[in-house]
N, C-alpha and C positions, 0 to 999 in steps of 0.2 A: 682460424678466421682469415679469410683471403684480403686483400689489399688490392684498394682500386689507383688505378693510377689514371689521372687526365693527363691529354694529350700525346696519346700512343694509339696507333691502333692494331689491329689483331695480327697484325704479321712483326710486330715489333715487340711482343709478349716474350720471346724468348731471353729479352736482355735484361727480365725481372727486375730489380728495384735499382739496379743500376742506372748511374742516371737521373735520380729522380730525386725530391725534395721533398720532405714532409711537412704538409699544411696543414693537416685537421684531422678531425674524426666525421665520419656519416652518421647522420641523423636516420633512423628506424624508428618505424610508427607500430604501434601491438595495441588496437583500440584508442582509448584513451591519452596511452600512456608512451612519450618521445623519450628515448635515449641513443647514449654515442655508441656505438659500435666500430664498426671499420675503420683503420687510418686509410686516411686520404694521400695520396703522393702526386705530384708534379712534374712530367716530365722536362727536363733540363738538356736534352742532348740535339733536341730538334728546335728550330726558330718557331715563335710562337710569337700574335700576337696576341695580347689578355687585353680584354677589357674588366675596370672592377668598379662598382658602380654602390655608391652607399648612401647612406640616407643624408637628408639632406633638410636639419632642423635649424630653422632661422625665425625670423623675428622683423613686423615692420620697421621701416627707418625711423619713425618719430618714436618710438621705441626709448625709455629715458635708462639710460645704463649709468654705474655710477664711476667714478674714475676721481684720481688726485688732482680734478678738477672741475670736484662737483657733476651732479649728472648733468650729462646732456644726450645728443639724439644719437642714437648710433651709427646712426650714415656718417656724423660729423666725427666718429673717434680718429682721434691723428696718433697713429702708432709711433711717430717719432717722439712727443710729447706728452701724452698720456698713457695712465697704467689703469690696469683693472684692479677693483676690490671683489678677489675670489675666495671662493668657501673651500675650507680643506674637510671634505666629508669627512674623515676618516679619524680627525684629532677635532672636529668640530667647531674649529676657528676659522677667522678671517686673516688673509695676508695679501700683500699689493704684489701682482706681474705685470709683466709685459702681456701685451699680447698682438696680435696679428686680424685685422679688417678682411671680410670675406663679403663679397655683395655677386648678387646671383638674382639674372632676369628671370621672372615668371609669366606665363601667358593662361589665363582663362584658369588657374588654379583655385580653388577654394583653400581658406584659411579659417584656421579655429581659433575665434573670441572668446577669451576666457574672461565672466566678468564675474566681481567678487561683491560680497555683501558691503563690505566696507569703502565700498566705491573706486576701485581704481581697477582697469583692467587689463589682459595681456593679449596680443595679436601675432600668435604663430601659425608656419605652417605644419603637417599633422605629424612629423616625425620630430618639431622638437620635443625635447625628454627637459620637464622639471622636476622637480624635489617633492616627495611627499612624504608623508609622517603616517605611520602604524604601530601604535604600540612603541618598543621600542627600538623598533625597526625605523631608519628612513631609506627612501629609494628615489629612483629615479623612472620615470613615465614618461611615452610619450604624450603628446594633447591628444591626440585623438581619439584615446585609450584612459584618457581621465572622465569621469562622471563627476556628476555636483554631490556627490556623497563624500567624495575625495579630500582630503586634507595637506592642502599647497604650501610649502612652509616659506614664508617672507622673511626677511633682516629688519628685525624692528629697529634696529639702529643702524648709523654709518658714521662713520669716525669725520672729526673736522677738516675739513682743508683751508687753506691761510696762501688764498692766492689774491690778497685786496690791491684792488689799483686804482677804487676811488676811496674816499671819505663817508664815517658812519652820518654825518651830516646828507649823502647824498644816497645812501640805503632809507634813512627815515622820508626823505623829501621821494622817491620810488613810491614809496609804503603810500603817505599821503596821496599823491598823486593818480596813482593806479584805482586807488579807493575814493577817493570825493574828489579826483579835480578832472579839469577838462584842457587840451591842449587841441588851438586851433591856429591856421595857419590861411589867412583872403589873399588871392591876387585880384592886383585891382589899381582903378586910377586914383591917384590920391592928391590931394593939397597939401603942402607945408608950411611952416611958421611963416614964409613970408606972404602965402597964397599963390606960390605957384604948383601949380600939379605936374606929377609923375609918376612914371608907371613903377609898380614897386609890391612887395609882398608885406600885409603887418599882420603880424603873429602876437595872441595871446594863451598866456596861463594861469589858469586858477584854480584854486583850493577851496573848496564849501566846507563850511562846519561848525558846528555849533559849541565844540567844546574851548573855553581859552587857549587851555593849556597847548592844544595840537593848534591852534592858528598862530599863538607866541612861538614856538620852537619852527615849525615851518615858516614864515618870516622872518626869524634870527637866521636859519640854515640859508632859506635864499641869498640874504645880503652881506651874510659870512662867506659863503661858496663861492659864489658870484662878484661877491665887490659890489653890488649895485643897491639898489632903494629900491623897496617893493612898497605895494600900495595896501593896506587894507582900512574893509571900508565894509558895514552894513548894508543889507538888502532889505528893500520894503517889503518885496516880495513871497518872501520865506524867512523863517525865523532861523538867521541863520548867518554870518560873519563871513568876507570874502578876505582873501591872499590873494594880490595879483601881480604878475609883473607881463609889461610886456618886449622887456629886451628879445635878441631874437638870438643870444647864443646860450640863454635857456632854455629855449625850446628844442632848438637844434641839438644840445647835450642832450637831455630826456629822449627827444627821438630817435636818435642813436643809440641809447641805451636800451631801445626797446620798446617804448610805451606811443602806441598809436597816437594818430591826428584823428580829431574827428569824435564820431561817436563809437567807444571802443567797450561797451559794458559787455559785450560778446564775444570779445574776441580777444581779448586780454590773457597777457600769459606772463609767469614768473622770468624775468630778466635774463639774461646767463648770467651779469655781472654777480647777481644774487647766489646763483647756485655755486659759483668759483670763489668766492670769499667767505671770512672768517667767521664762525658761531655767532663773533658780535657784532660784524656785520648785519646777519644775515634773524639776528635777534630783535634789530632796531630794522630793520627792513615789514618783519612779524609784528611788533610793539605797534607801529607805525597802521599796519593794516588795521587790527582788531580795534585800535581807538578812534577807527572811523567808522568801518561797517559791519565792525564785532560786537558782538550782542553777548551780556555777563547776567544771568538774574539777578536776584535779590538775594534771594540763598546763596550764588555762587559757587552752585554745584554742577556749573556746566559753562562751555566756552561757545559759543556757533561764528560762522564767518557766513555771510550770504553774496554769491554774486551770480552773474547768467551766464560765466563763462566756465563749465565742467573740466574743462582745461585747465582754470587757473588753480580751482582749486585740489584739482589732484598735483600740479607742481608744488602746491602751497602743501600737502598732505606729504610729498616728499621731501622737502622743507623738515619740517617739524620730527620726520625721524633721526637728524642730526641731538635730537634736545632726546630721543627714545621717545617720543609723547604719540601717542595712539592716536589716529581720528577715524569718524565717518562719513560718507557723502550719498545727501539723499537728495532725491529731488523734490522741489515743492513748487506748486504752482503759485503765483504771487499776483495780485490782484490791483492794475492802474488805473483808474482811469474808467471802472466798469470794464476793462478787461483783463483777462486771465494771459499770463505770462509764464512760461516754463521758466524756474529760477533752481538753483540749488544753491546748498547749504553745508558749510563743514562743521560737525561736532566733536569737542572735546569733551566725553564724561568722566572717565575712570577717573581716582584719585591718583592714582601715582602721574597720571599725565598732567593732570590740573596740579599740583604739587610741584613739580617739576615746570611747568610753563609760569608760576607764580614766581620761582627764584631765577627762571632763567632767560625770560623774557617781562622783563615787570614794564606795562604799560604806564603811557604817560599821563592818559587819564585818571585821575585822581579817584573819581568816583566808581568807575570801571574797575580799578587795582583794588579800592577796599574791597569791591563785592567779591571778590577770588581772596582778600586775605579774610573776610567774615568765614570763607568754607568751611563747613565742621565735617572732618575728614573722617572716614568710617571704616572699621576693623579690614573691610575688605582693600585692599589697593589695583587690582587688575579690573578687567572685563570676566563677569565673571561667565561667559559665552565665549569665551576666548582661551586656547587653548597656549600653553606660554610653553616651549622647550628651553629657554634659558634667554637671559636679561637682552640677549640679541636678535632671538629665532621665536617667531611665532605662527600658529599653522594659520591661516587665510581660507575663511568656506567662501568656495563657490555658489552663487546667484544664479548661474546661466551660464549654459555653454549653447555657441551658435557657428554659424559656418558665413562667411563674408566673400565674396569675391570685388575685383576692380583693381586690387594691390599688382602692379607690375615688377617690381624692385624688393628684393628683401635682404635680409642683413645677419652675417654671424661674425662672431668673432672665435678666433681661434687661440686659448691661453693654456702655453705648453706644459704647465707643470699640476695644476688643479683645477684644470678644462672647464672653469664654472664664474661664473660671474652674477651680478646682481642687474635683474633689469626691471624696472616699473616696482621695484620692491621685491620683485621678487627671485629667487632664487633657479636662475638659468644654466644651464652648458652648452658647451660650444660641443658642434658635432665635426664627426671624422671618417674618414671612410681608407687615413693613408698605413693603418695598423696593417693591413696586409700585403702593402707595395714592402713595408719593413720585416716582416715575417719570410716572403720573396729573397728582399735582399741578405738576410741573415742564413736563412738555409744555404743557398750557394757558396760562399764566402764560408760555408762549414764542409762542405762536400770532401772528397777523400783526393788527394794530392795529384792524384794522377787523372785525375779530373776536373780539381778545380783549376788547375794549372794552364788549361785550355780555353777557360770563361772569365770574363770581368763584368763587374757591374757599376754601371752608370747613372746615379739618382740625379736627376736635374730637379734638385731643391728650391722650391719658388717660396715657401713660407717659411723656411729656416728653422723647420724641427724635425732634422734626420740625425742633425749632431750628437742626438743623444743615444745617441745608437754605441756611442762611445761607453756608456755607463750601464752596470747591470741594473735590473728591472727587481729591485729590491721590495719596491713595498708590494708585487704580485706573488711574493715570493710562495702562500699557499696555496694560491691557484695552479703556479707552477708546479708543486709538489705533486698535484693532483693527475698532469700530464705527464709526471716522469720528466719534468726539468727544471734546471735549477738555474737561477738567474746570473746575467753572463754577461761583460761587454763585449760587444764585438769591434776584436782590436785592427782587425784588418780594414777599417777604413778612414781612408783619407781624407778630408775636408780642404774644397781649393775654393778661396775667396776673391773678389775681385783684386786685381795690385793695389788699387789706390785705397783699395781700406783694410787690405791685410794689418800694416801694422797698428792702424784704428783696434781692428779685433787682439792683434797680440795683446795691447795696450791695457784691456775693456778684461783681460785673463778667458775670451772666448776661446774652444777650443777651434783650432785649427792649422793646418798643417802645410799647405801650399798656397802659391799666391797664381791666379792664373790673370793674362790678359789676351784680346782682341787686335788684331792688325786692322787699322782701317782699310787697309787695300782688300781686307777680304772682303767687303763688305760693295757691292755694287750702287749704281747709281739708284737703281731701282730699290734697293735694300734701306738706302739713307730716305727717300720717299715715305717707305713704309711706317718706320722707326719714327719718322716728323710728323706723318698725319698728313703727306702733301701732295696733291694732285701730280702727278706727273707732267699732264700739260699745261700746268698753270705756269705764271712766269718764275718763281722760285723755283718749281719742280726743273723748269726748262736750264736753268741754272746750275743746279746741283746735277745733273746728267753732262753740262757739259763741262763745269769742271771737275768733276771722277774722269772724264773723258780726255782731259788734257794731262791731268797728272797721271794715268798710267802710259799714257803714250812716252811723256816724259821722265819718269823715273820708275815705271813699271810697279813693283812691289814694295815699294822702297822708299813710303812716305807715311807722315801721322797726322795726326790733326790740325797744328800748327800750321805743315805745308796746306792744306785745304784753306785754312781762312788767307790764306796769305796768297791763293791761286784768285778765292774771291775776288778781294781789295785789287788784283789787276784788270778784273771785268771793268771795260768804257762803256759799254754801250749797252747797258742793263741799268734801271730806274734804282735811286741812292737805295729807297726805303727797300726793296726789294733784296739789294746786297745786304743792306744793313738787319734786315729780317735772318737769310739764312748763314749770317756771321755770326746771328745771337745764338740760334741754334747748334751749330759744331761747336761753341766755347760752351753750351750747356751739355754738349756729348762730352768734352770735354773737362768736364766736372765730375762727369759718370766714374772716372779713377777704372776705366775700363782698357783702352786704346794703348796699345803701344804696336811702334813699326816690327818690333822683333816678337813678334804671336808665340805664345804658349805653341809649342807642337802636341796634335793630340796623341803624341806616343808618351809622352810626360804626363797627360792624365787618368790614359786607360791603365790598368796595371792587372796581369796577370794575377786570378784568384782574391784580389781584392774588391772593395766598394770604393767607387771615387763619388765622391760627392761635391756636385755646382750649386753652391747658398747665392743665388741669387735674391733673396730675401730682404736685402739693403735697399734695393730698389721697390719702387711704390710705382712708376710706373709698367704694366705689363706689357706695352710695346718695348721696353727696355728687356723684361724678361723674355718674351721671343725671340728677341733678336740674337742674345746669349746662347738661345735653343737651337737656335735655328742654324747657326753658324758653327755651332760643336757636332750636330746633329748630319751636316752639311760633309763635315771632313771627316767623320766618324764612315759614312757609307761609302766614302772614296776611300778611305783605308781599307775596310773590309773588301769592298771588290777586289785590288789588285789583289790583296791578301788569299782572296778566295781560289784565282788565277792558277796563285801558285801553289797551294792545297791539288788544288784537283789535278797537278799536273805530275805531283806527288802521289795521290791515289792510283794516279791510271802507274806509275812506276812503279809503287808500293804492293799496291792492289788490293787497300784495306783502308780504312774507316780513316781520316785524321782524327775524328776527337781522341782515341784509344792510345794515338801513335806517340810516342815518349820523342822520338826523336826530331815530330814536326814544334814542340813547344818551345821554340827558340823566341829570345826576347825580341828578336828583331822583326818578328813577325807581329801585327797587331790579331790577338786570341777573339774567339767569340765573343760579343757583346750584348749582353741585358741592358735596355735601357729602360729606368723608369721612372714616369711621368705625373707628377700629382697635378691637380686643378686642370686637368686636361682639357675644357671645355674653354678656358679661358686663350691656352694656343690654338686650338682650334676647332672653333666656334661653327652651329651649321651657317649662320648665317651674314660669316662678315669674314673677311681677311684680314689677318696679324702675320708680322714680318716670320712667323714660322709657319705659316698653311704651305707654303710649297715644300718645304723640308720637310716636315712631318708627313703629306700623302703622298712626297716620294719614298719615305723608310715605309710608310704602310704599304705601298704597291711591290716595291722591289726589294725592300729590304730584305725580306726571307730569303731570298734567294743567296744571299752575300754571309748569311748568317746573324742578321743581325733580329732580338727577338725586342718588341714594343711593349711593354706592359702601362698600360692608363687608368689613373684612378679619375673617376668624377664625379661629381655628387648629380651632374643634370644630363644622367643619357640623352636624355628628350633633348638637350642645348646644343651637342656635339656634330663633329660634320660627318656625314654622311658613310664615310668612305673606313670610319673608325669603328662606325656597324658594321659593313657589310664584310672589312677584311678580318673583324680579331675569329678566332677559331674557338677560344674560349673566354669563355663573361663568366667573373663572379660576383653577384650579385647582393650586396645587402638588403634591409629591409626598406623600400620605398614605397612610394606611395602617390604621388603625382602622376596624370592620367599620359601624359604626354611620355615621361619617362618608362613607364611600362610598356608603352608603345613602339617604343623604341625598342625595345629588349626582344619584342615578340617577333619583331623583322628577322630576328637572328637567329630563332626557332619555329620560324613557321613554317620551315622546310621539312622536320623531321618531329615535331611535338605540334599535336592538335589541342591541347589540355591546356585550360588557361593558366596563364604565369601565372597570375596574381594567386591563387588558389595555392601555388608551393609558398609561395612569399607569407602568402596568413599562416601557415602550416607552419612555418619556423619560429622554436621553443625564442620568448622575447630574451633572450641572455647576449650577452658580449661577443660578438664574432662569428653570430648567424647568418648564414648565406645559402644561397644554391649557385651550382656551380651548371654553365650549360656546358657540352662539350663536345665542338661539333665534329671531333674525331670520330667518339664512339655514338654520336646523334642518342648521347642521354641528359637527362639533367638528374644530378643530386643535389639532396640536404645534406651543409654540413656545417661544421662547427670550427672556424680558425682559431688553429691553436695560439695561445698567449706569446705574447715577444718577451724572451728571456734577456733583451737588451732594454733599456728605458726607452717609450717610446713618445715622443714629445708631440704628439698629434690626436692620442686617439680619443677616445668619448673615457668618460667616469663610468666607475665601472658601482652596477646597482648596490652590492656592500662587502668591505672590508673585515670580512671576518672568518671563524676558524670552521673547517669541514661538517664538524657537528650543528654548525648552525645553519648552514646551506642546508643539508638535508632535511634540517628543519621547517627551512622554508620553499623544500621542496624543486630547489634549483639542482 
């Protein structure tokens, strides 16, 4: 069986596999039926650029994920401060990571509404993959690929968090308030006790309700809370007891907590304070609700909550998986006034949930609580329409699947170790596309001595999961088997951190290895511009140009950031606020733990035959990571030119090949460079400049020529600039789906393929590491399969299941 190699073409055949890198098997179609044939090889010996371009499954932002601090929206996850609650498919439990914020524009895309019977629903676009249940098989799907016959498996529980920073007094007064009271705020001309008027704001709050018990404890809570005196007082007008006060830093509290002015019965949503605090917080927050607008029979065989806002009560439905208690949300129309109003309603039936909300939420109403302890509990305790995999995991039938467009912005998170998190209940992963930039870097870094000796590779790590590249790739260890490999660290790479937080990582037992930093002189006037957000001709921008401009006149090379603020503070005749603006600025570059006068040389981070790897990952801003890129990226292509100089001048003496030549691989020469690039769309973007667009499409125009080869992963061909189409020679491509990014792709083969892409793209078996490769050397494209990474690889997608050869073939994989 012959061996195909990309990126050689017909007059380079003679140098047979030398050279080259093993990524995969070819995908072969015989009817029906796909399997692997041909290994696939890589040629290594010529500058290449790759584009590799993978699917790209995310989630809206109001999207409620859960975290050790209660769910909240996923646009709002703060990677410094919050962890994710991920699913280990494999041993079937829950465990807390880290993880990494991915947000990614969309334009004119359709997204798929996944809505479930039990009311709560999810909004992705069509390549995210959730959890599904068969037998006793679960897997992983994408949405667009799920039908309503499908079985979505949810977390019917989620562990406590104990992050309170008010008082269970002001969860109950929340509960109250949200459900029967009103908070209003008049501007207006007013009289005072003596009868002089003023202009001035008076704000009320009130509490309706008919039962004692909740008008006593909401009264005691106000003027315990608060310190003050509250009023209550009967209405003639309804049967029915008022709570009032009108101090105004009780309103002001409450509406900062979250709870509108005005009329709010639509638009009303569970607090954060509520979702980041403790069981018994967040029990008296529930207690509080139900003994307003909770409805208990007679029998006590059932809980309901009614309100207009579907909002609150799917927050209020994730709520109550903290207690494991099951609900439903149906909508009912509800009748004022001779008119009909869209209302819905949450139900609690089963026993084990009413059981459970009877000891762990007991209301204050009196008469309310007997009717839940009257319940006569019955042999069954589940839904028995409900499907239960174990006390944590239950399947979820879909209602309706539909397709939404309008969403601009969409949201993933990336968590390195069991790639899967909880969103809306339910059970999500985060996608990846960087499994094959580490498959890349792993082959070369194995190549044979007298070759690799002549190549290095360069990860510039923006999300901080290449380090695992350090540890074998143990739990794939059968899949490995299957390809003939066995899992492996690859010890040949280095990991170089910023200075100022290398010893933070030693500290933290992160692995890594070198500490590198930045010279502010390398960085131009125009560089610091970019890096701030700042016009150049505005008066800061006019500023910062001319002092870069006087400090290299003056000390040439040979200053840091301290000299810069201190070049500042001698400007006269520049406005205070203006200095004082970009003084804040360098002392916040100045925090980066990046800068020093004496710069890392890039001979100290390329290394012969090795992987250097830049964890820029610390950083949250991405003008910070470009600028890292851009600047390495920068003196990497001026090494390799002279380098190259002296190469060729060697050849014409030699009269034979440098990469072969033993004698040209002296250290002092900067070797061939792979460099490669994840989140690629985010340096450089089609439609905006970052302080690395000049860097980057000068390595893409010239770089070949010097020896240097660009490999880019990105989940949004459709987002990336222009010039990253039209230069790479070969694209591999995963499965996507987005009209724009296929679009993209086609520019790149419309030279030499009539056959629409999309048509190879459905064609590929749905498994782990499906791709077509285009290749505009040989102007083909193939189906293939990348082979697994025998290193731990801390980015890629979950893999559909963990188990032994017999059982794959069972299920036909």
């Amino acid at each position: 069986m012959y061996e195909i190699i990309i990126g050689r073409t017909e007059s380079e055949r003679k140098l047979g596999l030398e050279g080259t890198i093993f990524i995969g098997k070819m995908y072969v179609r015989m009817g029906q039926t796909t399997s692997l044939s041909n290994k696939v090889f890589l040629d290594v010996i010529n500058p290449h650029i790759i584009l590799i371009s993978g699917k790209r499954g995310c989630l809206s932002g109001e999207t409620k994920i859960f975290t050790n601090h209660g769910y909240k929206d996923i646009k709002d996850f703060d990677e410094s401060k919050d962890k994710i609650w991920s699913f280990n498919k494999e041993k079937r439990t829950f465990e807390w990571e880290n993880a990494k914020l991915l947000k990614y524009p969309i334009n004119n895309e359709k997204l798929v509404k996944i809505e479930f019977k039990d009311g709560k629903s999810l909004i992705a676009t069509k390549e995210h993959p959730l959890l599904l249940e068969y037998g006793k098989y679960i897997f992983w799907r994408n949405a667009n690929e799920i039908n309503e016959k499908d079985k979505i498996i949810s977390a019917n529980y989620v562990p406590e968090v104990k992050n309170d920073k008010e008082s269970e007094k002001i969860a109950r007064l929340l509960g109250f308030v949200l459900a029967d009271g009103t908070m209003n705020i008049r501007k207006g001309r007013f009289k005072d006790g003596r009868g002089c008027y003023y202009n001035g704001n008076k704000g009320r709050l009130r509490i309706f309700n008919a039962c004692d018990e909740v008008l006593k404890i909401a009264k005691d809570d106000l003027e315990k809370e608060f310190n003050i005196n509250v009023k209550r007082y009967k209405r003639n007008d309804c049967n029915c007891e008022v709570v009032e006060t009108k101090h105004q830093k009780v309103i002001k509290k409450f509406n900062e907590l979250g709870i509108p002015l005005g009329k709010k019965a639509g638009i009303i949503r569970v607090p954060n304070i509520v979702f980041e605090s403790s069981n018994k917080f967040k029990s008296n927050f529930i207690s509080a609700l139900f003994c307003c607008d909770g409805y208990v029979p007679l029998n006590g065989n059932s809980l309901d909550y009614s309100s207009k806002s579907k909002e609150f009560l799917l927050d209020l439905q994730l709520l109550l998986h903290h207690f494991s208690i099951e609900s439903v949300i149906r909508k009912k129309m509800a009748k004022c006034n001779g008119k009909l109003f869209e209302n819905y309603r949450l139900f609690i039936t089963d026993n084990h949930s009413i059981k459970t909300f009877q000891k762990e939420i007991p209301l204050f109403s009196k008469y309310k609580q007997n009717r839940i302890i009257n319940h006569k509990f019955g042999p069954v305790e589940r839904r028995k329409k409900t499907m239960y995999i174990s006390n944590e995991l239950v399947c979820s039938k879909i209602k309706n699947i539909s397709e939404i467009e309008g969403i601009s912005e969409v949201f993933d998170l990336n968590v390195p170790k069991n790639h899967s998190f909880v969103a809306n209940g339910i059970i999500s992963h985060n996608s990846g596309k960087s499994h094959s930039l580490g498959v890349i870097a792993e082959e070369i870094s194995n190549l044979p001595e007298n070759i690799a000796q002549n190549i290095s590779v360069l990860i510039l790590d923006t999300m901080g999961i290449f380090w695992t590249m350090k540890f074998p790739n143990d739990r794939e260890e059968d899949l490995l088997n299957m390809w003939n490999l066995k899992p492996t660290a690859t010890l040949k790479a280095n990991i170089f951190i910023p200075k100022g937080y290398f010893n933070y990582y030693k500290e933290q037992k992160f692995p890594c290895d070198y500490s590198f930093s930045i010279a502010p002189s390398e960085l131009s006037a125009l560089d610091w511009c970019s890096v701030f957000n700042l016009e150049v001709l505005d008066p800061i921008g006019i500023l910062t140009d001319n002092v870069i401009d006087r400090l290299q006149e003056a000390k040439g090379k040979n200053y840091d950031i301290k000299d810069i603020i201190i070049e500042i503070k001698k400007e006269t005749k520049i406005e205070e606020k203006v200095k004082n603006g970009l003084e804040n600025l360098f002392m916040t570059a100045d925090s980066w733990g990046l800068f020093d006068k004496n710069a890392t040389p890039i001979k100290d981070i390329i290394d012969r035959g090795k992987i250097s790897i830049i964890d820029t990952s610390i950083y949250k801003d991405w003008n910070v990571k470009c600028l890292v890129s851009s600047i390495i990226a920068k003196k990497l292509l001026l090494e390799r030119m002279v380098a190259r100089k002296l190469e060729e001048l060697k050849e014409i003496e030699k009269g034979y090949s440098y990469f072969f030549s033993e004698e040209l691989s002296k250290k002092e020469q900067m070797p061939l460079v792979w460099i490669l690039v994840d989140e690629m769309h985010e340096m450089l973007p089609k439609n905006k400049i970052t302080p690395a667009t000049d860097a980057f499409v000068q390595l893409l125009r010239e770089g070949r020529q010097p020896g240097i080869s660009l490999v880019m992963a990105t989940q949004q061909p459709g987002e990336i600039h222009r010039d990253a189409i039209t230069q790479s020679d070969i694209v591999i491509s995963h499965r996507i789906t987005a009209k724009n990014d296929i679009d993209a792709l086609k520019e790149i083969m419309q030279t030499y393929l009539s056959a629409d892409i999309l048509k190879y793209l459905n064609e590929l078996p749905k498994l782990a590491g499906s791709a077509i490769i285009l290749d505009d050397n040989s102007e083909r494209i193939y189906p293939i399969r990348i082979r697994p990474r025998f290193s731990w690889h801390g980015g890629e997608s979950p893999k559909a299941l963990h188990i032994k050869r017999e059982q794959l073939i069972e299920l036909g994989l």
